[in-house]
N, CA, C and O atoms as a GROMACS GRO file, in nm:
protein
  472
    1UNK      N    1  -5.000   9.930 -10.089
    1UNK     CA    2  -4.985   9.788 -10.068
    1UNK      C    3  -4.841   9.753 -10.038
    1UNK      O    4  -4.786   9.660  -9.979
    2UNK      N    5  -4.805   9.851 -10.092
    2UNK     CA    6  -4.587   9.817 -10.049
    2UNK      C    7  -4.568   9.762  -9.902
    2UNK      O    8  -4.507   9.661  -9.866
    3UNK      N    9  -4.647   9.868  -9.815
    3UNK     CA   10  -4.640   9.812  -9.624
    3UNK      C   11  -4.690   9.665  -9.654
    3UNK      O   12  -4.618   9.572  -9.619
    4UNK      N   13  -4.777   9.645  -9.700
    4UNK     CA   14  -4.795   9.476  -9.667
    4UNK      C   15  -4.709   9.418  -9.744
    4UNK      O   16  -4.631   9.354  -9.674
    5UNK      N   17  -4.685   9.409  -9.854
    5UNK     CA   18  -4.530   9.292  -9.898
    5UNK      C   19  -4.425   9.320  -9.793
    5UNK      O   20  -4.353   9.230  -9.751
    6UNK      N   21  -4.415   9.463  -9.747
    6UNK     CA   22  -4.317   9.458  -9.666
    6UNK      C   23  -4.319   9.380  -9.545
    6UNK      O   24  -4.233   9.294  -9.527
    7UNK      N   25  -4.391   9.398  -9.480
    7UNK     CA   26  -4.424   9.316  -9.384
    7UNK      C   27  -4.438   9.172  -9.376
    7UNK      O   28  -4.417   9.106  -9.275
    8UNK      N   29  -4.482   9.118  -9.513
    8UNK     CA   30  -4.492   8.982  -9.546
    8UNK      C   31  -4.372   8.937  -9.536
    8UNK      O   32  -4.359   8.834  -9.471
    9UNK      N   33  -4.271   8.988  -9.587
    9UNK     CA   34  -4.125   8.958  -9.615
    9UNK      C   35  -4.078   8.969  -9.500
    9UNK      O   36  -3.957   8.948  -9.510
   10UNK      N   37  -4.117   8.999  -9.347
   10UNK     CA   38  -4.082   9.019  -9.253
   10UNK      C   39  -4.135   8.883  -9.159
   10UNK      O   40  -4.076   8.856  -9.054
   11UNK      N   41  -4.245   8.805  -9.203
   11UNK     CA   42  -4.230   8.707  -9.129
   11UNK      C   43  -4.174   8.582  -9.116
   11UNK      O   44  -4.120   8.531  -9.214
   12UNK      N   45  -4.180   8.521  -9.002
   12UNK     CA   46  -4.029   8.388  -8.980
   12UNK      C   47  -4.054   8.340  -9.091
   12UNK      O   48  -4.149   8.350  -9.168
   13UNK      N   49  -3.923   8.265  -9.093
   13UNK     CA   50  -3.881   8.162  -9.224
   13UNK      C   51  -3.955   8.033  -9.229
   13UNK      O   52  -3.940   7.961  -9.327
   14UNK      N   53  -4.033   7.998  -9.134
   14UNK     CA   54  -4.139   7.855  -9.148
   14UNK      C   55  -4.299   7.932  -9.215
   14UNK      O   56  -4.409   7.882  -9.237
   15UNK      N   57  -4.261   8.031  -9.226
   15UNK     CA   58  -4.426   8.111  -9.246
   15UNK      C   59  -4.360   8.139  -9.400
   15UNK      O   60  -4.253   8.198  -9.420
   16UNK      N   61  -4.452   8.083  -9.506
   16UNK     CA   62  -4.477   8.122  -9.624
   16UNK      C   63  -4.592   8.197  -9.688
   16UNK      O   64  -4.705   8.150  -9.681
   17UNK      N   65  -4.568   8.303  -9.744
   17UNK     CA   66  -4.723   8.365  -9.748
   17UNK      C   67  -4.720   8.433  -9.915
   17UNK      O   68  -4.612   8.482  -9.945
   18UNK      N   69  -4.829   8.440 -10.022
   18UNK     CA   70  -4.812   8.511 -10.098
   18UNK      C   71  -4.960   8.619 -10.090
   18UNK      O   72  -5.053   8.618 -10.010
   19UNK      N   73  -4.940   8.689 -10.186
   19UNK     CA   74  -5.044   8.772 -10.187
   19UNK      C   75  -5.054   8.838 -10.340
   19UNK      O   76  -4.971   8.891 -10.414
   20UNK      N   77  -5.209   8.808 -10.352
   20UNK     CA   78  -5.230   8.812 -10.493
   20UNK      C   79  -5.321   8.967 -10.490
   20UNK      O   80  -5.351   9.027 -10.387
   21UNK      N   81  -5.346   9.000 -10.595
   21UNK     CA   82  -5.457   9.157 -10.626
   21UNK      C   83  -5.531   9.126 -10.770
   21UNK      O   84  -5.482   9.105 -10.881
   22UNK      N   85  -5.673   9.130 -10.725
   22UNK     CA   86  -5.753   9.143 -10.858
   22UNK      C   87  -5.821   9.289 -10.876
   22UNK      O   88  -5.776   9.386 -10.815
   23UNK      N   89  -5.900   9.296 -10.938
   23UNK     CA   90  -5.982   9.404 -10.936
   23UNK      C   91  -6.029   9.457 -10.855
   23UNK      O   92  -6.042   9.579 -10.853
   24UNK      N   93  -6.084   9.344 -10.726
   24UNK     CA   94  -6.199   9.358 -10.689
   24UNK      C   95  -6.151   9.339 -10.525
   24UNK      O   96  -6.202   9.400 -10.431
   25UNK      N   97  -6.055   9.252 -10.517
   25UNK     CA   98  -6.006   9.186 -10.366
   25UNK      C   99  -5.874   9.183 -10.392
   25UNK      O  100  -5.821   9.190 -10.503
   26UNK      N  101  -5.813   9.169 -10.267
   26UNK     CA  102  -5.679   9.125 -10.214
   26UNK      C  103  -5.641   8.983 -10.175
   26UNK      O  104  -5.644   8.990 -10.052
   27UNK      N  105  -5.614   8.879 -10.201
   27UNK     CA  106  -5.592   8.743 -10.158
   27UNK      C  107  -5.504   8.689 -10.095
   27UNK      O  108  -5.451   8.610 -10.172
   28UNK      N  109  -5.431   8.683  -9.951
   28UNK     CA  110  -5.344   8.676  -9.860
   28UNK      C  111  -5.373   8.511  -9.827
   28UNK      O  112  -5.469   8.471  -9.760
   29UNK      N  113  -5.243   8.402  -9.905
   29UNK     CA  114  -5.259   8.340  -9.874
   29UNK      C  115  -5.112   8.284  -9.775
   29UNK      O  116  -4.996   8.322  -9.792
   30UNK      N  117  -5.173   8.167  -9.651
   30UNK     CA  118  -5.043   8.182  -9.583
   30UNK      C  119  -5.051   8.070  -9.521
   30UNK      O  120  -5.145   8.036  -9.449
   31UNK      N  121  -4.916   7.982  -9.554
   31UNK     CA  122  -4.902   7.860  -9.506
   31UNK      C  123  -4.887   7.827  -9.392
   31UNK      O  124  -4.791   7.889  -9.344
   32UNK      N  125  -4.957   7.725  -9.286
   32UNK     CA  126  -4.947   7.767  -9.206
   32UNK      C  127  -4.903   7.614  -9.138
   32UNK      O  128  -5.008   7.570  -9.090
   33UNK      N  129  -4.815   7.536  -9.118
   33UNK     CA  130  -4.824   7.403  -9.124
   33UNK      C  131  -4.853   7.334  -8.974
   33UNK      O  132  -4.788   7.370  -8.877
   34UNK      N  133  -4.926   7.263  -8.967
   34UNK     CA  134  -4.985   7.233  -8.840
   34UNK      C  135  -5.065   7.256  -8.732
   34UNK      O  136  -5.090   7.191  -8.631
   35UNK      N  137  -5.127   7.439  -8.807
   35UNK     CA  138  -5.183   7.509  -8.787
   35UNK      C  139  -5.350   7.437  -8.798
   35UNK      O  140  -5.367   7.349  -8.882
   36UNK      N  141  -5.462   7.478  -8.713
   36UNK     CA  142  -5.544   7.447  -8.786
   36UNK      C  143  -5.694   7.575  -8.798
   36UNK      O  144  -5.648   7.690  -8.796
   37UNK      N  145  -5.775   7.575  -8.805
   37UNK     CA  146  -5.846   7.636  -8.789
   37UNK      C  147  -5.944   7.672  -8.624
   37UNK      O  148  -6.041   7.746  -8.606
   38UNK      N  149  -5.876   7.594  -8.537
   38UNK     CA  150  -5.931   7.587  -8.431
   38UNK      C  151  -5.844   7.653  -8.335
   38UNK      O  152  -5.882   7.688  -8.223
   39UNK      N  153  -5.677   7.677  -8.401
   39UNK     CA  154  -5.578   7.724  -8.322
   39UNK      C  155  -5.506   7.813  -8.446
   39UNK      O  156  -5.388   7.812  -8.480
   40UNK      N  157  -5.608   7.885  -8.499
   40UNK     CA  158  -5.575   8.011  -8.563
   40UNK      C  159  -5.686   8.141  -8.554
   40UNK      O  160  -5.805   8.115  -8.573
   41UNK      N  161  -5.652   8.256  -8.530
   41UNK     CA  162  -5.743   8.363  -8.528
   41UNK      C  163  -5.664   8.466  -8.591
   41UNK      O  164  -5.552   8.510  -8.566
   42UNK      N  165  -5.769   8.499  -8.698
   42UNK     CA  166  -5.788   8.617  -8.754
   42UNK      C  167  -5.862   8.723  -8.757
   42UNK      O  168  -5.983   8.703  -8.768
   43UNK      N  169  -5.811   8.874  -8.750
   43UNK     CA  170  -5.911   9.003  -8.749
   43UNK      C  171  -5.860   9.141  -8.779
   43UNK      O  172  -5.742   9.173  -8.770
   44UNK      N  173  -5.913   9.185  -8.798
   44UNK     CA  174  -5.896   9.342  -8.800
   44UNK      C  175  -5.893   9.414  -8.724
   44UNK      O  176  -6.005   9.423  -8.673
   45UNK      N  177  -5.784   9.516  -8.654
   45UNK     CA  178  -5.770   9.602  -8.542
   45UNK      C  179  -5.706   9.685  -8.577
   45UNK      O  180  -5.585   9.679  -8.600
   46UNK      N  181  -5.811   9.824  -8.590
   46UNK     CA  182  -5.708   9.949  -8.607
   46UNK      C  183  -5.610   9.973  -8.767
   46UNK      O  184  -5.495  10.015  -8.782
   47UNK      N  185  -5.699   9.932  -8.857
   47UNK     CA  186  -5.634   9.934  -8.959
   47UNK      C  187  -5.509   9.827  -9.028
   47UNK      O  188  -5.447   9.841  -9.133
   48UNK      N  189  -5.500   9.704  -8.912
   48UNK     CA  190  -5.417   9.626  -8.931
   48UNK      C  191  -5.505   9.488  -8.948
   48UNK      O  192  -5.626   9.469  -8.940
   49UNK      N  193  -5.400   9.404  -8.974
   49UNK     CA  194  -5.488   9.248  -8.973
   49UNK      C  195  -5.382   9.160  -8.871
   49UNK      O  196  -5.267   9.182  -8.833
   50UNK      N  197  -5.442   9.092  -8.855
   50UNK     CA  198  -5.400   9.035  -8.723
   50UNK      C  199  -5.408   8.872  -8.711
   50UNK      O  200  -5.503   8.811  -8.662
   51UNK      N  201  -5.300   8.817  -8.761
   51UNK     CA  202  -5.317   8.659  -8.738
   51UNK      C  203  -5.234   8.609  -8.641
   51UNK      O  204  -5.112   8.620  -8.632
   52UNK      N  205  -5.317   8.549  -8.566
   52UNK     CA  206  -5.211   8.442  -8.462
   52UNK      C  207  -5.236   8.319  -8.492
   52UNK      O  208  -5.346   8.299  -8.544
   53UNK      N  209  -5.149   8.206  -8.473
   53UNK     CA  210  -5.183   8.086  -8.510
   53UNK      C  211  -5.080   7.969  -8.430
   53UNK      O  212  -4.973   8.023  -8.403
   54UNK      N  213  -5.083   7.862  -8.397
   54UNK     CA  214  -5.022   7.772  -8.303
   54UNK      C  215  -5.040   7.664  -8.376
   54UNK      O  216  -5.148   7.647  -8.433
   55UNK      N  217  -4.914   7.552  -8.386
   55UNK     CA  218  -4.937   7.446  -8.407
   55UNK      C  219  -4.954   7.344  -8.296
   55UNK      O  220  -4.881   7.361  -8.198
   56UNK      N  221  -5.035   7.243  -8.295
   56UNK     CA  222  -5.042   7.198  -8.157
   56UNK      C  223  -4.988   7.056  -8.198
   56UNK      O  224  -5.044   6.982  -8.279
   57UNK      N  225  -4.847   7.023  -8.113
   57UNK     CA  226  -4.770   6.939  -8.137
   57UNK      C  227  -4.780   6.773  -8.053
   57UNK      O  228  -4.783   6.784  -7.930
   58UNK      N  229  -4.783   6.664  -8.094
   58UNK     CA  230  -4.791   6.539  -7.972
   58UNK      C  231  -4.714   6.478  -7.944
   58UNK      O  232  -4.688   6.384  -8.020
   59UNK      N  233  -4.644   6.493  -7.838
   59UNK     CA  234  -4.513   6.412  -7.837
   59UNK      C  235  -4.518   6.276  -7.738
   59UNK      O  236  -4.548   6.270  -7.619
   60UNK      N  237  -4.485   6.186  -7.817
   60UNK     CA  238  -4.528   6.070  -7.784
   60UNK      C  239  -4.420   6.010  -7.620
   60UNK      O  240  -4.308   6.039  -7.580
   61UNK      N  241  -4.523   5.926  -7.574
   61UNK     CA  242  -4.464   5.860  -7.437
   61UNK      C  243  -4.306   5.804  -7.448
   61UNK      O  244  -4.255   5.725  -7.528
   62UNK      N  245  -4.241   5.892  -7.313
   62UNK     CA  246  -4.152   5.863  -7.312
   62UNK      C  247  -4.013   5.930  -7.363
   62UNK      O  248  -3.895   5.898  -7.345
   63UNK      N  249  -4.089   6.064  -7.453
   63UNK     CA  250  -4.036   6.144  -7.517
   63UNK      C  251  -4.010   6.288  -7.462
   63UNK      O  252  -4.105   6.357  -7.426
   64UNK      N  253  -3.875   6.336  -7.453
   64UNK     CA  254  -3.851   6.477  -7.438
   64UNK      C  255  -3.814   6.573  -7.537
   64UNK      O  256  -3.798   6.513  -7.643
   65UNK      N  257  -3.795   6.694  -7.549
   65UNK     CA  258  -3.765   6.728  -7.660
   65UNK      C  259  -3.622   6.798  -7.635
   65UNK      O  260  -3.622   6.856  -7.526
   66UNK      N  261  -3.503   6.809  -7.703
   66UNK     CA  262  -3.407   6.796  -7.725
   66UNK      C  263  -3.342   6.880  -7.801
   66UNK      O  264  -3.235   6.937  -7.781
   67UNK      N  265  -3.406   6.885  -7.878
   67UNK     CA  266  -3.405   7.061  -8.016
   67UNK      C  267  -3.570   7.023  -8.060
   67UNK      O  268  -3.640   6.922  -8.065
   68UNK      N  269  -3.588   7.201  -8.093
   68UNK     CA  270  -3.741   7.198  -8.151
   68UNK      C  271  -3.707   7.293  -8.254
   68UNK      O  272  -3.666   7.408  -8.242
   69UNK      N  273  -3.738   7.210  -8.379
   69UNK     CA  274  -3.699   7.371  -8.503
   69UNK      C  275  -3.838   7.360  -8.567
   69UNK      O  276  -3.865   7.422  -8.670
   70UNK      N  277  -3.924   7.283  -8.505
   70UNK     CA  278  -4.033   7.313  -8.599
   70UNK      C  279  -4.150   7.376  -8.472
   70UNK      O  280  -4.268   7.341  -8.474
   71UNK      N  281  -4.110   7.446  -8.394
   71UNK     CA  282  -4.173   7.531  -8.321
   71UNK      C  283  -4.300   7.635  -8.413
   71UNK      O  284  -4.256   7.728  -8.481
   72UNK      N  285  -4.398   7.620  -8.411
   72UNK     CA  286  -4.471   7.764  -8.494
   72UNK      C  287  -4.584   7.806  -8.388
   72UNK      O  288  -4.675   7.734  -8.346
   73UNK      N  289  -4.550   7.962  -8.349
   73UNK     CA  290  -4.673   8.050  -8.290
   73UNK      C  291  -4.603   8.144  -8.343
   73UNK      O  292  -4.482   8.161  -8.336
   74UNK      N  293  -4.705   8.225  -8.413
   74UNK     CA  294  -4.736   8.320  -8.531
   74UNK      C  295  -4.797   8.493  -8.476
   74UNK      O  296  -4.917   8.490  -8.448
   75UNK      N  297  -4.770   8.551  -8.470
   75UNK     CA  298  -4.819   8.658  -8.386
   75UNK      C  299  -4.786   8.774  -8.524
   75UNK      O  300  -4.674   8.826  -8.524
   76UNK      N  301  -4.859   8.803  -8.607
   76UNK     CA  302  -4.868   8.873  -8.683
   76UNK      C  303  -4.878   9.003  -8.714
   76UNK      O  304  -4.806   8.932  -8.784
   77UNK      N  305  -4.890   9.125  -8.738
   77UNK     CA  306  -4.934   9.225  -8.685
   77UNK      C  307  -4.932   9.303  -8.884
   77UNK      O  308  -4.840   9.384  -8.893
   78UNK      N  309  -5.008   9.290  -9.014
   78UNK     CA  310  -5.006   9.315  -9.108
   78UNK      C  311  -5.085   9.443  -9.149
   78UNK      O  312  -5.208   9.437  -9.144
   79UNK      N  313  -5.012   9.577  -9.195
   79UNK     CA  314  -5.115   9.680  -9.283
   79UNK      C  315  -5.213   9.634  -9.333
   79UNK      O  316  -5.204   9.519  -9.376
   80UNK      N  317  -5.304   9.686  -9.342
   80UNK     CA  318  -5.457   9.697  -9.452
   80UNK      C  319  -5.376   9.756  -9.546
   80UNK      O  320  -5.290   9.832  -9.502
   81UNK      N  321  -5.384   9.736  -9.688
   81UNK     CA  322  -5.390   9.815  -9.786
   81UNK      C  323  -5.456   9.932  -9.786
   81UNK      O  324  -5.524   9.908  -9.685
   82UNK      N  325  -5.488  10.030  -9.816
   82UNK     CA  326  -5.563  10.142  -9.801
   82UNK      C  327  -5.690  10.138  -9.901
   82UNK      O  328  -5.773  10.228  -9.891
   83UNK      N  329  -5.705  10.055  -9.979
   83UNK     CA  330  -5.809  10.044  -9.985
   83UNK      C  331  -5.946   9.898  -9.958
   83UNK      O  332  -6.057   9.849  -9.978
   84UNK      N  333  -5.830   9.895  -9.904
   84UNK     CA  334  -5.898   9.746  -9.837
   84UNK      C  335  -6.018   9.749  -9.718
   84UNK      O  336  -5.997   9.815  -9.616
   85UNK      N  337  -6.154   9.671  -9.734
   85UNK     CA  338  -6.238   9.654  -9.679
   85UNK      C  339  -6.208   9.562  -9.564
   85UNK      O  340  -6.222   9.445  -9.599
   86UNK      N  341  -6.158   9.580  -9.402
   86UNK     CA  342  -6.129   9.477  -9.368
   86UNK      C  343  -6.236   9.448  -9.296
   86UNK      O  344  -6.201   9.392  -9.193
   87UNK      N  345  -6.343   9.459  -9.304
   87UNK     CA  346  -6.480   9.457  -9.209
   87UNK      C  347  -6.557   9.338  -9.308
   87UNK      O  348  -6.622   9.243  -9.267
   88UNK      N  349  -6.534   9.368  -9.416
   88UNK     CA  350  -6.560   9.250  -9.489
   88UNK      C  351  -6.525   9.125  -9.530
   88UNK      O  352  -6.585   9.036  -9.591
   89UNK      N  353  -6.382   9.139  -9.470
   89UNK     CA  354  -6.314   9.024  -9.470
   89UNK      C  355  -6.348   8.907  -9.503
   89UNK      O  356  -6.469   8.903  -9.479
   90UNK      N  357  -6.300   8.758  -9.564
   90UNK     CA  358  -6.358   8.634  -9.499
   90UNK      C  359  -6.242   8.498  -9.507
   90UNK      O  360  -6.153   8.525  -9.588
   91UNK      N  361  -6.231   8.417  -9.469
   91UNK     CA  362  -6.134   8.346  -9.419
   91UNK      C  363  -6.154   8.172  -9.453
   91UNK      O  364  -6.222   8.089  -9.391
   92UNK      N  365  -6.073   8.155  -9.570
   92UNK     CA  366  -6.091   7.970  -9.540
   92UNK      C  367  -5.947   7.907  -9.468
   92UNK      O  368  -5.836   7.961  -9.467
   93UNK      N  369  -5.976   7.807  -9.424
   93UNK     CA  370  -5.869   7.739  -9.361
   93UNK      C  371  -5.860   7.552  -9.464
   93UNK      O  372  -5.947   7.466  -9.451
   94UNK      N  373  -5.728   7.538  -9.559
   94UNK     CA  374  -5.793   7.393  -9.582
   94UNK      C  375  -5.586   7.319  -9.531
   94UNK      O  376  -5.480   7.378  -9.553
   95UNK      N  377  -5.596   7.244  -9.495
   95UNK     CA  378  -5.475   7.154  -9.458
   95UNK      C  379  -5.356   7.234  -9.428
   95UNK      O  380  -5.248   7.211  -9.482
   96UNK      N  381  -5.374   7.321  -9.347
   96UNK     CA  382  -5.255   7.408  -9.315
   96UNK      C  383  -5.216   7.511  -9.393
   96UNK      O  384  -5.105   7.565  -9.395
   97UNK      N  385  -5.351   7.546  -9.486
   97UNK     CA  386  -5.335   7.669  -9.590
   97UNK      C  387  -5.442   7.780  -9.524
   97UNK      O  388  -5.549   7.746  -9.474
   98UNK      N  389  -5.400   7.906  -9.532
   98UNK     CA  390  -5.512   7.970  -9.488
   98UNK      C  391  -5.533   8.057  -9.593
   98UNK      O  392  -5.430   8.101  -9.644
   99UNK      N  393  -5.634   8.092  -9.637
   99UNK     CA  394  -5.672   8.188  -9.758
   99UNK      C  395  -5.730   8.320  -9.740
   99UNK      O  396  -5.849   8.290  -9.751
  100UNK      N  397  -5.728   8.461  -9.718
  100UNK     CA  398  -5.796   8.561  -9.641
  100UNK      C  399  -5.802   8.617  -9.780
  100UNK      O  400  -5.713   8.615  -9.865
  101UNK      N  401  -5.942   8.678  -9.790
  101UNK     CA  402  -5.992   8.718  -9.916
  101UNK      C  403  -6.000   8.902  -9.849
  101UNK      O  404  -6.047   8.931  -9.738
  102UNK      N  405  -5.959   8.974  -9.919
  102UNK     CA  406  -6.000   9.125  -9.832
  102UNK      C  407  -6.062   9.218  -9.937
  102UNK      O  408  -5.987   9.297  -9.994
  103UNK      N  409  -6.184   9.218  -9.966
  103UNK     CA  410  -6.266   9.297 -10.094
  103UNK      C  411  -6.186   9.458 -10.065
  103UNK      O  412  -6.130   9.507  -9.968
  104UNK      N  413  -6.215   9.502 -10.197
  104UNK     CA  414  -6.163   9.668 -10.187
  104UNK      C  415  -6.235   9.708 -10.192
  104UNK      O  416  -6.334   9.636 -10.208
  105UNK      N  417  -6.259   9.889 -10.181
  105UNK     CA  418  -6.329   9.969 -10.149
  105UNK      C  419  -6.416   9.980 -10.291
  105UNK      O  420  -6.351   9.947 -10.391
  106UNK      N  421  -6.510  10.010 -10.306
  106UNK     CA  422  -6.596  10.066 -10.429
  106UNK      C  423  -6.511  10.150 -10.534
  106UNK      O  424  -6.498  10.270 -10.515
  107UNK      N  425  -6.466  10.100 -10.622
  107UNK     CA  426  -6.421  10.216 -10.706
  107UNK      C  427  -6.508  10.310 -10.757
  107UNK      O  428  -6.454  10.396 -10.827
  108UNK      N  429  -6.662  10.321 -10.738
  108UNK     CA  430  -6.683  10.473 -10.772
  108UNK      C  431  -6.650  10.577 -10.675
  108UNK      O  432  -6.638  10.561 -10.554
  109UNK      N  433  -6.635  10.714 -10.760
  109UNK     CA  434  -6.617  10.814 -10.665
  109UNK      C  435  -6.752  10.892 -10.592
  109UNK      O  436  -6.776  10.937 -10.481
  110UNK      N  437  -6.799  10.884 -10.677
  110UNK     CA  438  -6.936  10.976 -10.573
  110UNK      C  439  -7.059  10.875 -10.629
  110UNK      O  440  -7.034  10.776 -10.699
  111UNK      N  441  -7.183  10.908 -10.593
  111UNK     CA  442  -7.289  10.900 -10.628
  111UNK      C  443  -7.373  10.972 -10.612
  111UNK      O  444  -7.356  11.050 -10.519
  112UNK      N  445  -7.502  10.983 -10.692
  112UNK     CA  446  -7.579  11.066 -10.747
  112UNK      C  447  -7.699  11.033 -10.599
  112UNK      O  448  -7.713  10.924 -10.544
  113UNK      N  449  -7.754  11.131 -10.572
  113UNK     CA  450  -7.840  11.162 -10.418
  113UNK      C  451  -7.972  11.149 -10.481
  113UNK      O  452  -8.018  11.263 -10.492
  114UNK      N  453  -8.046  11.068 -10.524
  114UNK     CA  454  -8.206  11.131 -10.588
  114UNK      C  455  -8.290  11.274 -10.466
  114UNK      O  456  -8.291  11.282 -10.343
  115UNK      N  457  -8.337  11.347 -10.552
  115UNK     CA  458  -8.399  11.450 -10.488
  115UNK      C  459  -8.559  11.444 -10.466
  115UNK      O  460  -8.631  11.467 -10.564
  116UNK      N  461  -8.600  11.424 -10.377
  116UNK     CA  462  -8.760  11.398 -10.391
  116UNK      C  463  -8.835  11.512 -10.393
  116UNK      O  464  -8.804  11.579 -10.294
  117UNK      N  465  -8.933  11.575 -10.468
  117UNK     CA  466  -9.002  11.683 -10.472
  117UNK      C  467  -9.165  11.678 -10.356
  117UNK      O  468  -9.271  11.617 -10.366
  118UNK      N  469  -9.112  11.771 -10.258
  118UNK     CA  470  -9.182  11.806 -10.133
  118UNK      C  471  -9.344  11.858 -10.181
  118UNK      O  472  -9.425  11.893 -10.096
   0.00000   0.00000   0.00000
């Protein structure tokens, strides 16, 4: 899990993100301001997770822009944990918060095969 804090700590300074671990899942949550769910995509590729996200800005009549520091497109590129399910993934979006839940792998190690008698 170290590659993903690392990486977390690697994105811009308008992107706030924490990331929690239970038993069972991974909880990647990440602020995303102005962002919404219609101009954010998330997925799994190749062992990575993958968020892009855009804020879509309105600038009113009559208006140019002059300095922009609240620019946000998000192009992400985050490790899977290694034991992370990212096929199972699932994703809420609420007021510029995004929440990515990532279940872990089964902690048993093997299981027992029943044998049927022929």
């Amino acid at each position: 899990m170290s590659a993903l804090r690392e990486a977390l700590s690697n994105l811009p300074g308008a992107v706030f993100a924490d990331l929690l671990e239970s038993d069972d899942a991974y909880l990647l949550v990440v602020d995303l301001p102005g962002a919404t769910a219609e101009t954010t995509d998330v997925r799994v590729e190749s062992g990575r997770l993958v968020i892009e996200a855009r804020r879509d800005k309105d600038i009113p009549d009559g208006f140019d822009y002059r300095r922009e520091d609240r620019s946000l497109f998000l192009d992400a590129k985050l490790p899977l944990p290694p034991d992370a399910v990212g096929e199972d993934a699932s994703a809420e979006f609420d007021r510029g918060v995004l929440e990515l839940t990532l279940p872990k792998r089964s902690a048993v190690v093997g299981r027992e095969i029943p044998i049927e008698e022929a």
